[in-house]
N, C-alpha and C positions, 0 to 999 in steps of 0.2 A: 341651555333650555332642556335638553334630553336630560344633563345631568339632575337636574332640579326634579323632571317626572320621575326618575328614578328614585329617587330620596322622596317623594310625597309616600308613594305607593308601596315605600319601604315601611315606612312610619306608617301608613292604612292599615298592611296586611296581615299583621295580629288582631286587629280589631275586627275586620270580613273575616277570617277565620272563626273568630268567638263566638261572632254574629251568628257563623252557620253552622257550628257545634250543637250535636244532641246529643242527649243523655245515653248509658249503656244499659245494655238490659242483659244479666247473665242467667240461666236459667238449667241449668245440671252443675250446680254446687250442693257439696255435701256437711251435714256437720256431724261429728260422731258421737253417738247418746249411749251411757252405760244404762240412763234410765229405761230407757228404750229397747236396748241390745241392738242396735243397729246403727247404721249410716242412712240421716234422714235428709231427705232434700229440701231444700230451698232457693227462690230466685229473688234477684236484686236489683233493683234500677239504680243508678249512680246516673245523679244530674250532668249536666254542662259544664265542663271547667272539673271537673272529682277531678283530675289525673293531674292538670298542669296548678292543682292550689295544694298548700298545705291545708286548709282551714278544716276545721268538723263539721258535721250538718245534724241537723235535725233528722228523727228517725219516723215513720210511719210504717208500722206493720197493719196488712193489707190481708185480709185472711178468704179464703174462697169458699166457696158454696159446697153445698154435696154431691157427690160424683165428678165436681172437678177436682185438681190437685194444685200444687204452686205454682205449676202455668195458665190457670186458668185466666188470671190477670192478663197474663200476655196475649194469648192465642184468642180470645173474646173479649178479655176488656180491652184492648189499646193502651194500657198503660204507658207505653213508654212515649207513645204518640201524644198522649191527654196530659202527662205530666210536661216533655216539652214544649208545648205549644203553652200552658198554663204560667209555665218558670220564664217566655221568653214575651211573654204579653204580663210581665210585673205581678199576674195576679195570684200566683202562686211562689213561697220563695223553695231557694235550690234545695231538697233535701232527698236523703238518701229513703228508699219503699223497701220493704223486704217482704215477700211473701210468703208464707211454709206448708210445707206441705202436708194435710190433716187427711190424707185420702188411701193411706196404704198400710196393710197388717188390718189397721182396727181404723172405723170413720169416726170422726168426733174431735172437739177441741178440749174434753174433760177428761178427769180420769175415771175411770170405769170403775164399779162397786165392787169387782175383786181385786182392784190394785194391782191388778198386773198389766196393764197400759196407761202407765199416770202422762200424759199428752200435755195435761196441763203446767206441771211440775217440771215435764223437760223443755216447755216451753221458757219456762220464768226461770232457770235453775242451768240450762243449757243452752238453748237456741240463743239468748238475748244474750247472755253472756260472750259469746263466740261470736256471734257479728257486732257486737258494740266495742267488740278489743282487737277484731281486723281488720273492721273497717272504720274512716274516723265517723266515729258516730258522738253526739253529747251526751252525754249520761246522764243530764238531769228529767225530773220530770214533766219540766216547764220543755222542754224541745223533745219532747217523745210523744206519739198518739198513736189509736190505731182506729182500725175502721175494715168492716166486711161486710159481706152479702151474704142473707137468706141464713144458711148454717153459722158462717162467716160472723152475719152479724148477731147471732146468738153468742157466739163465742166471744165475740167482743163489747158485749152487754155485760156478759160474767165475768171474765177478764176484766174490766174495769172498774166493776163491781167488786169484785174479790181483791184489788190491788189500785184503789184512788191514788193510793201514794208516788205509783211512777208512771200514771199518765194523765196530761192534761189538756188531754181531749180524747172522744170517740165518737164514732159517727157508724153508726149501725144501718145498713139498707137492708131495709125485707126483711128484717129478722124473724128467725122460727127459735121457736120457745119451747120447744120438747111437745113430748104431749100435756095434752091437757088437764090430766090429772095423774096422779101416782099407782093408780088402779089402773089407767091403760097401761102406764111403763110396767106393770108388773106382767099382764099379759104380753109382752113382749116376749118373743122366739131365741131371742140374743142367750147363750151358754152363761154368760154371769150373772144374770139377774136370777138361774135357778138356785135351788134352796135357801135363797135368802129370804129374811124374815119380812113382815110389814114395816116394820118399824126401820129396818136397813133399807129398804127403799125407799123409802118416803124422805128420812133424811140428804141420801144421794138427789134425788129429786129437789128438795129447797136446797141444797147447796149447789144447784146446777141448771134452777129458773129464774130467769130475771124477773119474772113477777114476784113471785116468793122472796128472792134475798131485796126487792125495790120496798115491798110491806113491810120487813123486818129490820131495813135503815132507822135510826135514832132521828127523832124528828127534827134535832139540828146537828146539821151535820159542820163539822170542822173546816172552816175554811181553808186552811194550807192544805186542805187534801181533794178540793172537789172536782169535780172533772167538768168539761164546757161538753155539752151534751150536742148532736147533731142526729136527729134519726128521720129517714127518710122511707117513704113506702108508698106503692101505686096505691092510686083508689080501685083498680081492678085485681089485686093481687090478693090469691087466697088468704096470705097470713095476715090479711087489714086489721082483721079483728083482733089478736094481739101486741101490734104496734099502737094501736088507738088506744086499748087498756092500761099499756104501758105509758102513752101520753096522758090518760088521764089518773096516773096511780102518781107517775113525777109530780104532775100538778097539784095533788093534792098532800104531798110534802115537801112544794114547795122548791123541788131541784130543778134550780134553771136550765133549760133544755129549750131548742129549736126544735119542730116537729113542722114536717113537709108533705103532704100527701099532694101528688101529682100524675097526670094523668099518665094511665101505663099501667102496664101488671109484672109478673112475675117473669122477667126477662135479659138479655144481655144489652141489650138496646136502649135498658131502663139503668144501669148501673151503670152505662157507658155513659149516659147522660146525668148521672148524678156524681161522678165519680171530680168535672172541674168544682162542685158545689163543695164536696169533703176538700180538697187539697186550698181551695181559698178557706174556706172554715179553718185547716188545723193552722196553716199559714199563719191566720188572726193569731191564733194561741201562741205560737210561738214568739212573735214581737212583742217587744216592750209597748204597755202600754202608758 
């Protein structure tokens, strides 16, 4: 009889181990940008099971707000806690988060009008390159999305705007939209915006508002390229009134998009709470349907 317990609980104890397995979360890794001139950080969640599977996973870049940096997911959003509890309640599947860091030298997810901090170039050209070939990540566009808060989610309006072709999904919370017109950004205090022309601002501007490059989409847009939209924003948060423009500039070309306004404003406690909503959204995307 002893021997027979011993053989059950032998045969159990990988499965209770599995069971209570949660994801890692690394958070001072480097990757080295010549576009850049530096060594720029980023942090990682790796699901349940990363270490003892061969398999690849799906990839979600998670991009942060302003004034925080690539830990801001960890240290206020809970990610590593909302992702596993999400992958072990079926409603989210395992996949790898990467967060980067947009908050050091220069703030912003674009490249700037004199070209000497192109962020977004070493984003698509460096960053995604470097963790999709060390860690197993899938390469295609069908298992990759991304999704951010407030700056975050501007940059991930652009980003998927500027490049339908390798993601297929984004889910923007809070997003801000620069300013409001090309005549505030000119009065801006920023060193690179001086002596340049009207006409070089203003282009920098539509190539870096997601209103502007959403009016200037071809009224039908190519299906192998489009992206499953997720945009979410409090009904108390200053940026309403750009997320709502932006739901109603989609709607009237017609790009299928989810749009959420729920109660909350501009907060950690709002993103903490919207963050299992994006991870079952990209989830969707990435299974066969």
């Amino acid at each position: 009889m002893k021997k027979l317990v011993i053989i059950t609980l032998s045969f159990l104890s990988p499965f209770l181990l599995f069971g209570q397995e949660n994801g890692k979360v690394f958070d001072n890794l480097k990757v080295p940008s010549k576009l850049l001139k530096s060594d720029r950080n980023f942090s990682i969640y790796l699901p349940p099971g990363y270490d003892e599977s061969e398999r690849s996973y799906p990839v979600l870049y998670l991009l942060h707000g302003y004034s925080d940096n690539h830990t801001g997911w960890i240290q206020f959003g809970e990610v590593n806690y909302i992702a596993d509890k999400a992958i072990k309640e079926k409603k989210a599947t395992p996949m790898i988060i990467v967060m980067p860091d947009a908050d050091t030298d220069r703030i912003g997810y674009f490249n700037t009008i004199d070209g000497n901090w192109n962020y977004e170039d070493y984003f698509f050209n460096e960053l995604m390159p470097y963790v999709e070939n060390k860690y197993r990540i899938r390469k295609e566009k069908r298992y990759r999305a991304i999704a951010g808060l407030s700056m975050g989610g501007g940059g991930t309006f652009v980003y998927a705007l500027h490049h339908p072709e390798l993601f297929s999904s984004a889910c923007p919370l809070s997003a801000w939209f620069g300013e409001a017109n090309p005549e505030e950004r000119k009065g801006e205090v920023d060193e690179y915006y001086k002596g340049k022309s009207e006409n070089e601002i203003k282009e920098h501007y539509d190539k870096n508002n997601p209103l502007v490059l959403v009016d200037n989409l071809p009224d039908k847009i190519a299906s192998e390229n489009q992206v499953k939209w997720y945009i979410d924003c409090g009904d108390d948060d200053f940026l309403f009134e750009g997320n709502s423009m932006m739901h109603i500039k989609m709607r009237k070309k017609n790009i299928e998009h989810q749009y959420r306004v729920r109660d909350g404003g501009h907060s950690w406690s709002y993103w903490r709470s919207a963050l299992p909503n994006v991870l079952e959204f990209v989830t969707d995307t990435f299974h066969q349907k």
